[in-house]
N, CA and C atoms as an extended XYZ file, in Angstrom:
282
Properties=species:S:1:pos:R:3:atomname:S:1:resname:S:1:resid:I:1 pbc="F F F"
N       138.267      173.884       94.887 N   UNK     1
C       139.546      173.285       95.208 CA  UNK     1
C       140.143      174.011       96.417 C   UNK     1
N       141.145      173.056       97.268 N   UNK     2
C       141.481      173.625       98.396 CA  UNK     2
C       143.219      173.112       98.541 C   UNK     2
N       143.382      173.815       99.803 N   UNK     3
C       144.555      173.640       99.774 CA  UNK     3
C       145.284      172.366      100.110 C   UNK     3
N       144.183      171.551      100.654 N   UNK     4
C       143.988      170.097      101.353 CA  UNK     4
C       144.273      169.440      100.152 C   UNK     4
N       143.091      169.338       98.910 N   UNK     5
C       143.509      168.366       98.136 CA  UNK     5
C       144.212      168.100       97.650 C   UNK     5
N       145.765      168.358       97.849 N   UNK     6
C       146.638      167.615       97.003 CA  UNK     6
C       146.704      166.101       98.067 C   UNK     6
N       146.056      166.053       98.536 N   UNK     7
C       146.321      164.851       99.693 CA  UNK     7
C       147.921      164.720      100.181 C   UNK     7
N       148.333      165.603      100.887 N   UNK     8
C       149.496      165.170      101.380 CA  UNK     8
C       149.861      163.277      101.958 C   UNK     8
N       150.868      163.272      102.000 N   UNK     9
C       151.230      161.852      102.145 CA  UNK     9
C       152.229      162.005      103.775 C   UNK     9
N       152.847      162.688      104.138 N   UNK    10
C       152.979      163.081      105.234 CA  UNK    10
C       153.543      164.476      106.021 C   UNK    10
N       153.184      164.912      107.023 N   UNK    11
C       153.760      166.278      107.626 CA  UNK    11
C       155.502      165.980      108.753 C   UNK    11
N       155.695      166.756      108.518 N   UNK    12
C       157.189      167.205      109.286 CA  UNK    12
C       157.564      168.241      109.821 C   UNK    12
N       157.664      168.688      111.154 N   UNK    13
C       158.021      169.800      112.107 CA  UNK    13
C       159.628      170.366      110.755 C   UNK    13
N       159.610      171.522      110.449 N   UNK    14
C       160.323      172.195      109.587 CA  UNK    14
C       161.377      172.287      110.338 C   UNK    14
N       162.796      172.111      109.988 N   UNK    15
C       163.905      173.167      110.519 CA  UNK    15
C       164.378      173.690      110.177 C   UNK    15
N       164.649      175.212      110.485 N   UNK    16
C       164.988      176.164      109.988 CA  UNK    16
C       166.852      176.069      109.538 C   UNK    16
N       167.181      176.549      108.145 N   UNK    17
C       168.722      176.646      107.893 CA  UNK    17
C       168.886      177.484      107.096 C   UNK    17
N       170.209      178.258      107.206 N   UNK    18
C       170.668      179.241      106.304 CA  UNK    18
C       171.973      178.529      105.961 C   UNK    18
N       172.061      177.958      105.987 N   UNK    19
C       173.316      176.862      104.717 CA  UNK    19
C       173.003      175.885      104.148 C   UNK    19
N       171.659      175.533      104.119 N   UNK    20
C       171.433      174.130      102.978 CA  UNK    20
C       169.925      173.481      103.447 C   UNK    20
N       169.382      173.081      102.518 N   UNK    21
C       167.957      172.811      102.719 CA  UNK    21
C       167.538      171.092      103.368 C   UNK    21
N       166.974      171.441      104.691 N   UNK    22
C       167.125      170.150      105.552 CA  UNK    22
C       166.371      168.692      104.748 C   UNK    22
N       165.450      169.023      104.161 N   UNK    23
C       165.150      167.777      103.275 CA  UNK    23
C       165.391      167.758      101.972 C   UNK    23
N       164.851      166.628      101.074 N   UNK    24
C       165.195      166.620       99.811 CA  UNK    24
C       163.976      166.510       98.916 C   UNK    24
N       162.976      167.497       99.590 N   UNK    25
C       161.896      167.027       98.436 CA  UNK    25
C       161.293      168.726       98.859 C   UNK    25
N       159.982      168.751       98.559 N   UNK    26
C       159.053      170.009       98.359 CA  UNK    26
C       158.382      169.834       99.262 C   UNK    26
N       157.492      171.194       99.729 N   UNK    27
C       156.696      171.044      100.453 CA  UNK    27
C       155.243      171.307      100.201 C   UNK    27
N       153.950      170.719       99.883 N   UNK    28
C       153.039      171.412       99.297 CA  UNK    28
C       152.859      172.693       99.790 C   UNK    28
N       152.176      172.565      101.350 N   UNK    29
C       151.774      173.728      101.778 CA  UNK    29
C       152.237      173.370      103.374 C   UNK    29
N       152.254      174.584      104.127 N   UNK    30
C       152.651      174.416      105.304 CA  UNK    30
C       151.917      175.067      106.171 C   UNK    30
N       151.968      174.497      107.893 N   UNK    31
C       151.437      174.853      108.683 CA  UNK    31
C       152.223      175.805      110.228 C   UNK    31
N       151.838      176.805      110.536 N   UNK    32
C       152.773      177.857      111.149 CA  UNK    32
C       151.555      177.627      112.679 C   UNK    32
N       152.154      176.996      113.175 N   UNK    33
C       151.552      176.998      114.852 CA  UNK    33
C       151.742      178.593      115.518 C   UNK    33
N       152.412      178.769      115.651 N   UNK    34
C       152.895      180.415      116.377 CA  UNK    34
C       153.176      181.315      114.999 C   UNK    34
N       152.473      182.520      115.572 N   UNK    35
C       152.327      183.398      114.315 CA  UNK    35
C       153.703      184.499      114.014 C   UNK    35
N       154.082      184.564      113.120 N   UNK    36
C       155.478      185.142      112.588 CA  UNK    36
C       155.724      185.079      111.097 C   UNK    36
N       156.913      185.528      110.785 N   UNK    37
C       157.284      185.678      109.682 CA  UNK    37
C       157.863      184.681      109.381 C   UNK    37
N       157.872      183.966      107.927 N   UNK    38
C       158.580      183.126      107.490 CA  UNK    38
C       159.241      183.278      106.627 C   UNK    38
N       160.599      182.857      106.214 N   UNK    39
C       161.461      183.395      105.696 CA  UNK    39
C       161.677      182.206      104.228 C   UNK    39
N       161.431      182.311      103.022 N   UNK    40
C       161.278      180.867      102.816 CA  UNK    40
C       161.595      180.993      101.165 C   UNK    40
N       162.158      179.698      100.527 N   UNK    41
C       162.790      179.355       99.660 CA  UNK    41
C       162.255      178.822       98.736 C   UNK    41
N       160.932      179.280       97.516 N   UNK    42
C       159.870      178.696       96.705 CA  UNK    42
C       161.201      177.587       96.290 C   UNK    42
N       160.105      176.947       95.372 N   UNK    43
C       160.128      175.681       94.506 CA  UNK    43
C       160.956      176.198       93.393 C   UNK    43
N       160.217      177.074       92.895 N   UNK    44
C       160.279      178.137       91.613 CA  UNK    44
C       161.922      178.500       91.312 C   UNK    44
N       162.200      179.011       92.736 N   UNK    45
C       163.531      180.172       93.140 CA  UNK    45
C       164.507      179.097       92.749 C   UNK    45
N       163.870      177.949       93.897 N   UNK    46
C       165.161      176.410       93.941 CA  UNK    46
C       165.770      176.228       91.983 C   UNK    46
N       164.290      175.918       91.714 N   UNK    47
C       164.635      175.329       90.188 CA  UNK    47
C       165.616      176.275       88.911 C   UNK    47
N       164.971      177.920       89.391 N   UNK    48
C       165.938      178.281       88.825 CA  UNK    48
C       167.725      178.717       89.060 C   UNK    48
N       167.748      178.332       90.351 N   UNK    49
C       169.001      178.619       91.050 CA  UNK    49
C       169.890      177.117       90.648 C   UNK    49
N       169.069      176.187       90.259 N   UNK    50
C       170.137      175.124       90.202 CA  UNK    50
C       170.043      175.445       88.416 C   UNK    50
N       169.813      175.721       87.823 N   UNK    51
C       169.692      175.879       86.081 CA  UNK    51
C       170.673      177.063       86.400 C   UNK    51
N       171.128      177.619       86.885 N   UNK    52
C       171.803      179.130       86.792 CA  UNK    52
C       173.158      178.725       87.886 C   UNK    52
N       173.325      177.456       88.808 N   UNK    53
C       174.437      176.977       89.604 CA  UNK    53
C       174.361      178.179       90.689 C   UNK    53
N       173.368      178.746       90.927 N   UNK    54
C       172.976      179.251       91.922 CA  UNK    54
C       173.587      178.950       93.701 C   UNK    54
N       174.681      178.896       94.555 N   UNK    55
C       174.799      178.445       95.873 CA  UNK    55
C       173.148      178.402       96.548 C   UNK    55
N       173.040      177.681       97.227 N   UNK    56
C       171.931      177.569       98.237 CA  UNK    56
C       171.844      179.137       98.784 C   UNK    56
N       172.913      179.753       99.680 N   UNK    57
C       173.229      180.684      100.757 CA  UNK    57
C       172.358      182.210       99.454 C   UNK    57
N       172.529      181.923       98.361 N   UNK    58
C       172.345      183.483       97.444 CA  UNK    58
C       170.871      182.866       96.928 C   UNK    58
N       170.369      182.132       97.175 N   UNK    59
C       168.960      181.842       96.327 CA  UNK    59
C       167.718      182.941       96.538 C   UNK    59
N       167.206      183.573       96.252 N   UNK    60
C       166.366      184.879       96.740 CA  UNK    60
C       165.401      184.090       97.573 C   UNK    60
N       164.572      185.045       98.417 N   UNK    61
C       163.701      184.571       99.159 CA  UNK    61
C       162.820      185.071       99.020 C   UNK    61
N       161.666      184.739       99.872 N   UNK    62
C       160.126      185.812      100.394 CA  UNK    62
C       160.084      185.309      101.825 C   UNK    62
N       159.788      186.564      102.087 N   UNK    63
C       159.012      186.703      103.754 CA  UNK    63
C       157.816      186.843      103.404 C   UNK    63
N       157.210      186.143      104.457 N   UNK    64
C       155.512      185.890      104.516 CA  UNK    64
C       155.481      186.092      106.090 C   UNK    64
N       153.952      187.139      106.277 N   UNK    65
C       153.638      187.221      107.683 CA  UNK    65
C       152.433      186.116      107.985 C   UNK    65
N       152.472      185.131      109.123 N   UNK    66
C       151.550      183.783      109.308 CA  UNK    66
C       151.210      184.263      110.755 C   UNK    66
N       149.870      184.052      110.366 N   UNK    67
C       148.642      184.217      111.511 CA  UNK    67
C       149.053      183.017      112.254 C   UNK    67
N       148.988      183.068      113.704 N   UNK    68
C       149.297      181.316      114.430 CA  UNK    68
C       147.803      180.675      113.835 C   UNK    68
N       148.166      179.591      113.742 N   UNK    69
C       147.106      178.500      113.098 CA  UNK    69
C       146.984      178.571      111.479 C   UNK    69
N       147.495      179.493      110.889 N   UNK    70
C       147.324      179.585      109.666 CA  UNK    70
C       148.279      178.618      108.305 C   UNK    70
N       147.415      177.898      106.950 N   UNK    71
C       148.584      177.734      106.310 CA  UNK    71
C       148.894      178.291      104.925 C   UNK    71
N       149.935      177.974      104.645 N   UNK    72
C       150.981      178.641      103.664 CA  UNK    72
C       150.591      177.987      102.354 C   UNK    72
N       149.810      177.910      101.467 N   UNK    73
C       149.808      177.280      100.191 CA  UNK    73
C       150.679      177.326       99.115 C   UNK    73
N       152.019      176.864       99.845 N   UNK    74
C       152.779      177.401       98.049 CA  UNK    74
C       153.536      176.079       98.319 C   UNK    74
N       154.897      176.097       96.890 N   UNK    75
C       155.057      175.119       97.082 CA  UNK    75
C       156.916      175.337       97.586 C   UNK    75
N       156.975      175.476       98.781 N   UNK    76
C       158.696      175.262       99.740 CA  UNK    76
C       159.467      174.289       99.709 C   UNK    76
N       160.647      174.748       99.082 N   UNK    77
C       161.785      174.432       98.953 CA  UNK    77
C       162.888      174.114      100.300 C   UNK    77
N       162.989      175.584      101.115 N   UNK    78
C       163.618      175.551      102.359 CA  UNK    78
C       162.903      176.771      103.448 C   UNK    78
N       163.160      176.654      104.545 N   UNK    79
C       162.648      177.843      105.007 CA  UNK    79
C       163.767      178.495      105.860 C   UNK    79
N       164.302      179.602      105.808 N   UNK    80
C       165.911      180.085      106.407 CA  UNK    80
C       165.518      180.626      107.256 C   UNK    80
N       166.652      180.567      108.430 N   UNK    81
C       166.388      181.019      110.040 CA  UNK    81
C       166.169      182.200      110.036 C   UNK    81
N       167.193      183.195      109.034 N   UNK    82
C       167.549      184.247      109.391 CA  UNK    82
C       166.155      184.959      108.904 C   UNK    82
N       165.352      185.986      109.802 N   UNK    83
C       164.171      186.600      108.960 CA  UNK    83
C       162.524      185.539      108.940 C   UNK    83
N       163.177      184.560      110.148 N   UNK    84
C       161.717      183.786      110.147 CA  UNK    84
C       161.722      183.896      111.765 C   UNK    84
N       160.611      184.053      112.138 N   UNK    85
C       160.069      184.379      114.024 CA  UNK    85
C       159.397      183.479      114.057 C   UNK    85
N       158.417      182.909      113.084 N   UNK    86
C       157.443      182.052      113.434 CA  UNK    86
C       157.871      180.693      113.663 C   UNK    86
N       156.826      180.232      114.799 N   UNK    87
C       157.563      178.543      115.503 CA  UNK    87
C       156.187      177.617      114.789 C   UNK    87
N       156.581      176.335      115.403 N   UNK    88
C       155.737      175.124      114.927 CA  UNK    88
C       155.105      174.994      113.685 C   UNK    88
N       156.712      175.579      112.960 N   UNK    89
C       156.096      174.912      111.319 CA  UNK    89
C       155.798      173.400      111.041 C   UNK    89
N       154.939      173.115      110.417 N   UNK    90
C       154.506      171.758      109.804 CA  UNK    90
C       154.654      172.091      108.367 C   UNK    90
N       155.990      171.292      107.808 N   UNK    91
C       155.653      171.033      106.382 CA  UNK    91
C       154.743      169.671      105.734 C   UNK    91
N       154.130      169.716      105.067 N   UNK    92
C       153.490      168.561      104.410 CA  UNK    92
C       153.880      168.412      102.962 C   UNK    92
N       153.980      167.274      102.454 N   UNK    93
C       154.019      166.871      100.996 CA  UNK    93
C       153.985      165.716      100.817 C   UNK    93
N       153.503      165.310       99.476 N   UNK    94
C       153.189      164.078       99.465 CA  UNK    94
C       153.290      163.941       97.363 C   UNK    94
């Protein structure tokens, strides 16, 4: 198994926010064109921050360091400006 098969259904250039998460769905896995840190908001974190009335702005994070060309197999919620360097994210989900 790979990180491919969930068959994504389509990709989206990411934008970065530290006040509220630019789409409304998940991301399977993502793609980091320029290599940097990403600053980013699991699935996991989301679900328990809204069970707990969690604000968006206090939701914990992880930084991840991304090789350019490399992708991210988890499953993203948001990815926040502050603490991310890396450019030409591609989120996918489907």
């Amino acid at each position: 198994m790979t990180i491919f098969d969930s068959n994504p259904v389509e990709g989206r250039e990411v934008t970065k926010s530290d006040t509220a998460p630019t789409y409304q769905f998940s991301m399977s896995y993502l793609y980091c064109g320029v290599g940097g840190d990403i600053c980013v908001i699991t699935e996991a974190e989301r679900a328990r921050a809204e069970r707990a009335g969690t604000p968006f702005a206090s939701i914990p994070t992880v930084t991840i360091t991304m090789a350019a060309g490399g992708y991210l197999p988890l499953q993203v919620y948001a990815i926040k400006s502050t603490g991310t360097t890396a450019g030409d994210i591609i989120g996918f989900y489907g």
